[in-house]
C-alpha positions as CSV (number, residue, x, y, z in Angstrom):
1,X,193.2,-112.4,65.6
2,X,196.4,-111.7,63.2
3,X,197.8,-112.6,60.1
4,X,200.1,-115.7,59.2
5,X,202.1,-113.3,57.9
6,X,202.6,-111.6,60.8
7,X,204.8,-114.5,62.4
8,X,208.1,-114.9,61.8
9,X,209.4,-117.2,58.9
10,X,211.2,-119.4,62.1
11,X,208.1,-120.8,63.5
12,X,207.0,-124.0,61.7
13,X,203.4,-124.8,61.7
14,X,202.3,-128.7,62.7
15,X,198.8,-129.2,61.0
16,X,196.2,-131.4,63.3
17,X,195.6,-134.9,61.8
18,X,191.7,-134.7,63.0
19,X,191.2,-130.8,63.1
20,X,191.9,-128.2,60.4
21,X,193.6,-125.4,63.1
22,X,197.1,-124.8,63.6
23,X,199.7,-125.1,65.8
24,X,202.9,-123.4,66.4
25,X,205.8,-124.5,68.2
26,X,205.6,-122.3,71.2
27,X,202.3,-124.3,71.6
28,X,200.0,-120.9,71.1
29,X,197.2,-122.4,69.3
30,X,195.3,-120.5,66.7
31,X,192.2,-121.3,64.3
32,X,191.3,-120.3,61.2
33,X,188.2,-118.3,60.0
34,X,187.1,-121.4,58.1
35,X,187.3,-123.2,61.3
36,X,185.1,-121.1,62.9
37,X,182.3,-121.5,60.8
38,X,182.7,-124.8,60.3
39,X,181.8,-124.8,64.3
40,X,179.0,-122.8,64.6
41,X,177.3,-124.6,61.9
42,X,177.0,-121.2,59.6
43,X,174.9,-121.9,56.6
44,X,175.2,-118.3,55.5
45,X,177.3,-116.7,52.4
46,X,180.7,-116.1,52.6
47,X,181.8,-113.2,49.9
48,X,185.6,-111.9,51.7
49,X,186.9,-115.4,52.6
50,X,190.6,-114.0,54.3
51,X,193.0,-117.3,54.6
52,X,195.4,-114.9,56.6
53,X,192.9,-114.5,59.4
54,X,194.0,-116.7,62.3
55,X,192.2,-116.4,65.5
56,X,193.7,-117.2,69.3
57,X,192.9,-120.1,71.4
58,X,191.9,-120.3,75.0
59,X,192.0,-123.7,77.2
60,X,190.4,-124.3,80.3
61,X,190.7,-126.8,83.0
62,X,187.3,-127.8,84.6
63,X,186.2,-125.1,87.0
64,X,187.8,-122.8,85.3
65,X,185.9,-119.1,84.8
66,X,185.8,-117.7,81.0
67,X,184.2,-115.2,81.3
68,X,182.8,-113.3,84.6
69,X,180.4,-110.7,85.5
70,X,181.3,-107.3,85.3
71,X,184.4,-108.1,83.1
72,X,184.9,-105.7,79.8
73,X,183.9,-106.6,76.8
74,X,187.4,-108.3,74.9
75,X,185.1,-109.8,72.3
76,X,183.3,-113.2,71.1
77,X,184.5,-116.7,72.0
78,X,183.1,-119.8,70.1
79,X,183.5,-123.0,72.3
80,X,186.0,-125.6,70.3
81,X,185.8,-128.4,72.4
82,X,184.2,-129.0,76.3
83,X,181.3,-128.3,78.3
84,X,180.1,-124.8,80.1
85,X,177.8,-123.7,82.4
86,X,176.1,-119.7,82.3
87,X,174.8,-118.4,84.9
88,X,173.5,-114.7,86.3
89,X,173.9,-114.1,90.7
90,X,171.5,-112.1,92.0
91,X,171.8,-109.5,94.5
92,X,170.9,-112.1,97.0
93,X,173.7,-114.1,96.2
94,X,171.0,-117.0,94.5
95,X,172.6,-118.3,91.0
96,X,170.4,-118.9,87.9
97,X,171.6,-121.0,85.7
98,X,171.2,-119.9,81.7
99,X,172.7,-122.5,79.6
100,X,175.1,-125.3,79.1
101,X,177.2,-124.1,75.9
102,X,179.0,-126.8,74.3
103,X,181.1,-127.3,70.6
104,X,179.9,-124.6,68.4
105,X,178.2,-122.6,70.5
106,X,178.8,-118.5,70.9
107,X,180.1,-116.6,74.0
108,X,180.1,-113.5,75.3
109,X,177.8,-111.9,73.7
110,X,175.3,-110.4,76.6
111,X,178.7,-107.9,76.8
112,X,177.9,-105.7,73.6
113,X,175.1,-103.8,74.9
114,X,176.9,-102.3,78.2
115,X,180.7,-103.4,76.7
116,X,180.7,-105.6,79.8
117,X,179.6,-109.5,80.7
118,X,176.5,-109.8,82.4
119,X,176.8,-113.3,83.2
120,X,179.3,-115.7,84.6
121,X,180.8,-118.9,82.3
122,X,182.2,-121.1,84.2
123,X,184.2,-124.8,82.2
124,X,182.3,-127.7,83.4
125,X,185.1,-129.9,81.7
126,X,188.2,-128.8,80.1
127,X,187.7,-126.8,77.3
128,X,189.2,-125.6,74.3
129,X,187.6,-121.7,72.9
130,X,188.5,-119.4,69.9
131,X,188.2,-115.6,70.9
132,X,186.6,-113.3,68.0
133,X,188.5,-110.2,69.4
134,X,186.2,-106.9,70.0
135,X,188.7,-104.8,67.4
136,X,187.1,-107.2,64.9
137,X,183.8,-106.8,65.2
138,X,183.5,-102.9,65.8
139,X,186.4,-101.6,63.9
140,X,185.7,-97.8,63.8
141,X,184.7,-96.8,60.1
142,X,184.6,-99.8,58.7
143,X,181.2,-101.8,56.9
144,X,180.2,-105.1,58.1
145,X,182.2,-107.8,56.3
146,X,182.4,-111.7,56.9
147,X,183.6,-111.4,60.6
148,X,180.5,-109.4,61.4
149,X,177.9,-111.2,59.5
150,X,179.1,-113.8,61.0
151,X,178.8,-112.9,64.0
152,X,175.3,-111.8,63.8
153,X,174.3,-114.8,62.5
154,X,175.2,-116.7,65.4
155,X,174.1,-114.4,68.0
156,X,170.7,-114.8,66.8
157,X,170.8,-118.2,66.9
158,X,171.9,-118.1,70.4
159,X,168.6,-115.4,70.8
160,X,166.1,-118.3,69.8
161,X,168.0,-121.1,72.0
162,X,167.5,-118.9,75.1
163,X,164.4,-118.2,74.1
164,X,163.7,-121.7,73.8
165,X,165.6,-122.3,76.9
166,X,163.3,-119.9,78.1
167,X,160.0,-121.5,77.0
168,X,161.1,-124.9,78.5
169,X,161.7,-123.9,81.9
170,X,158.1,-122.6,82.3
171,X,156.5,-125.6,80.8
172,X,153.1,-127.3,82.3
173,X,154.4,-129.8,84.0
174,X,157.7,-130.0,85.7
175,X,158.6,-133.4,84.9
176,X,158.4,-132.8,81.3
177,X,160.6,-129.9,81.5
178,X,163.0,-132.7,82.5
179,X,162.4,-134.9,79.2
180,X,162.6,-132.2,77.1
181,X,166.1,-130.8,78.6
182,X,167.2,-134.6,77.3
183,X,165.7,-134.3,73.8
184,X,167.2,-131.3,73.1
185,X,170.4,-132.5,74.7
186,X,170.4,-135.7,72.2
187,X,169.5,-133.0,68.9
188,X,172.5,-131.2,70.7
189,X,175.0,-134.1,70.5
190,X,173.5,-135.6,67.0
191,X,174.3,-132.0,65.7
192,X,178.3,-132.1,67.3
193,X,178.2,-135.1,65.7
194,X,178.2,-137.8,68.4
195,X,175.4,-140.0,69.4
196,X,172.4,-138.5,70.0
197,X,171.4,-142.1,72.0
198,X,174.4,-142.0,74.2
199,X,176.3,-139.2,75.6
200,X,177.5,-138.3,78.9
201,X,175.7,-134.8,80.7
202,X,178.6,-132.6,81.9
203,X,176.6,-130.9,84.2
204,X,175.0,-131.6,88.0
205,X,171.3,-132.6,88.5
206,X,170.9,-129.7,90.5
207,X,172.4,-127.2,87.4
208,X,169.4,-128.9,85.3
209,X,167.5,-128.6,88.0
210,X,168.4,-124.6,88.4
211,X,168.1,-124.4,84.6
212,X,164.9,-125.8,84.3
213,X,163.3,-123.7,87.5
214,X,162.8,-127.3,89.0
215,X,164.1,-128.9,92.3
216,X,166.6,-131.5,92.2
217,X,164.4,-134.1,93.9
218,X,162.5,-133.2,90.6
219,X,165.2,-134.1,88.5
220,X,166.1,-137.0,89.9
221,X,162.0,-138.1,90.1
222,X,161.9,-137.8,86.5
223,X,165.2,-139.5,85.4
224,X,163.7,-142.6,87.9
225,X,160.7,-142.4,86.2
226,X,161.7,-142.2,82.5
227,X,164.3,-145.5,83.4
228,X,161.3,-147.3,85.1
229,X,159.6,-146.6,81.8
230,X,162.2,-148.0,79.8
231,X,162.3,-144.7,78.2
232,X,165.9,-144.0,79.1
233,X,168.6,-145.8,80.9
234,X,170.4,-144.2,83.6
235,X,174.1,-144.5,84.6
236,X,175.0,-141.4,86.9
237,X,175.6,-138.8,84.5
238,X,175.3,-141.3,81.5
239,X,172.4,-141.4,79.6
240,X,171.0,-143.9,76.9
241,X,167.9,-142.5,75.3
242,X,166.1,-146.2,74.2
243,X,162.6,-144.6,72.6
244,X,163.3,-141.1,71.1
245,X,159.5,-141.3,70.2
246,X,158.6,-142.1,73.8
247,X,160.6,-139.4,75.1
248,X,158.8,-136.8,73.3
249,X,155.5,-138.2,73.8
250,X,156.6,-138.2,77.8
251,X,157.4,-133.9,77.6
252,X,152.9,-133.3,76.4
């Protein structure tokens, strides 16, 4: 993070037409604190609003890692734009895959508790993340102001998504693990702000597959069956959800 006054009086900032974050010259990218909540969605009260507090970008080309296991702890990272996958490797070299973060969702924070990363994030399309640097959440001696609360706030959110996450991959029946990873995909998009009816999945059958503690033939039985249905229709990694109602019905 640092302050606007902080740059030099030469740089000229170019506001975005379509997003509130600024741009200098040198094409560093920074957002503001506003900007930040406004992505994760954060319905909580704001009492030491700080217009000076600008935060660094990061971009990522698809494939790219952001954050790996092992690393030290920098800080936070809130995903701006793209698609992720998370993942832990066991000692037997098998991947599990955690989640699939997306716009406003929190990274990075499994590294608090041993002030390193215990999992692996890996861009499944470009992407475009705002670091919440480490000096900024534990400042020695300091009390917890917005940054913190903040921060807090969406951790716990991310708690009850994995937790969630959790709950669906150990569901009855595997092919309703499968319609329910959709659902909550469409809430997922309606709550970016696209189409929760059509999006596009950024990652592989077999990631959802991983994910959901499923096979990929599994996957790809269910997607059949939910288009033969007329539940869905299926275009690759395209999906058109036609009965919302039917969907749900499909995951009891």
């Amino acid at each position: 993070m640092m302050n606007v006054q902080a740059i030099s009086s030469a740089a000229r900032w170019q506001p975005s037409v379509s997003q509130p974050a600024l741009k200098l010259e040198s094409d560093e990218r920074w957002s503001d604190f506003q900007e930040i909540l406004n992505l994760l969605r954060f319905d909580g009260h704001v009492h030491e609003m700080n217009d000076n507090s600008l935060f660094r970008r990061r971009r990522l080309k698809a494939g790219q890692s952001a954050l790996s296991m092992g690393q030290a702890f920098e800080g936070l990272y809130v995903v701006r734009l793209g698609a992720l996958k998370t993942s832990m490797t066991h000692v037997d070299g098998a991947e599990h895959v955690l989640a699939f973060p997306m716009k406003g969702d929190l990274l990075g924070f499994d590294g608090i508790c041993k002030n390193k990363y215990l999992s692996e994030v890996v861009a499944l399309t470009d992407c475009d993340l705002i670091k919440i640097p480490s000096a900024e959440l534990f400042s020695p001696g300091r009390g917890c102001n917005d940054i913190e609360r903040m921060a807090y706030w969406a951790i716990s959110r991310e708690i009850v998504q994995e937790q969630t996450a959790y709950a669906l991959s150990h569901s009855a029946k595997s092919e309703a693990r499968v319609a329910r990873f959709l659902r909550i995909q469409s809430e997922r998009f309606n709550a970016m702000g696209y189409s929760p009816n059509r999006f596009t999945l950024p990652m592989t059958r077999r990631d959802i597959g991983n994910h959901l503690n499923v096979t990929l033939e599994t996957v790809s039985r269910a997607f059949s069956a939910l288009d033969h249905l007329g539940i869905i229709s299926v275009d690759r990694r395209e999906i058109k959800i036609l009965s919302l109602d039917a969907l749900r019905k499909f995951e009891s």
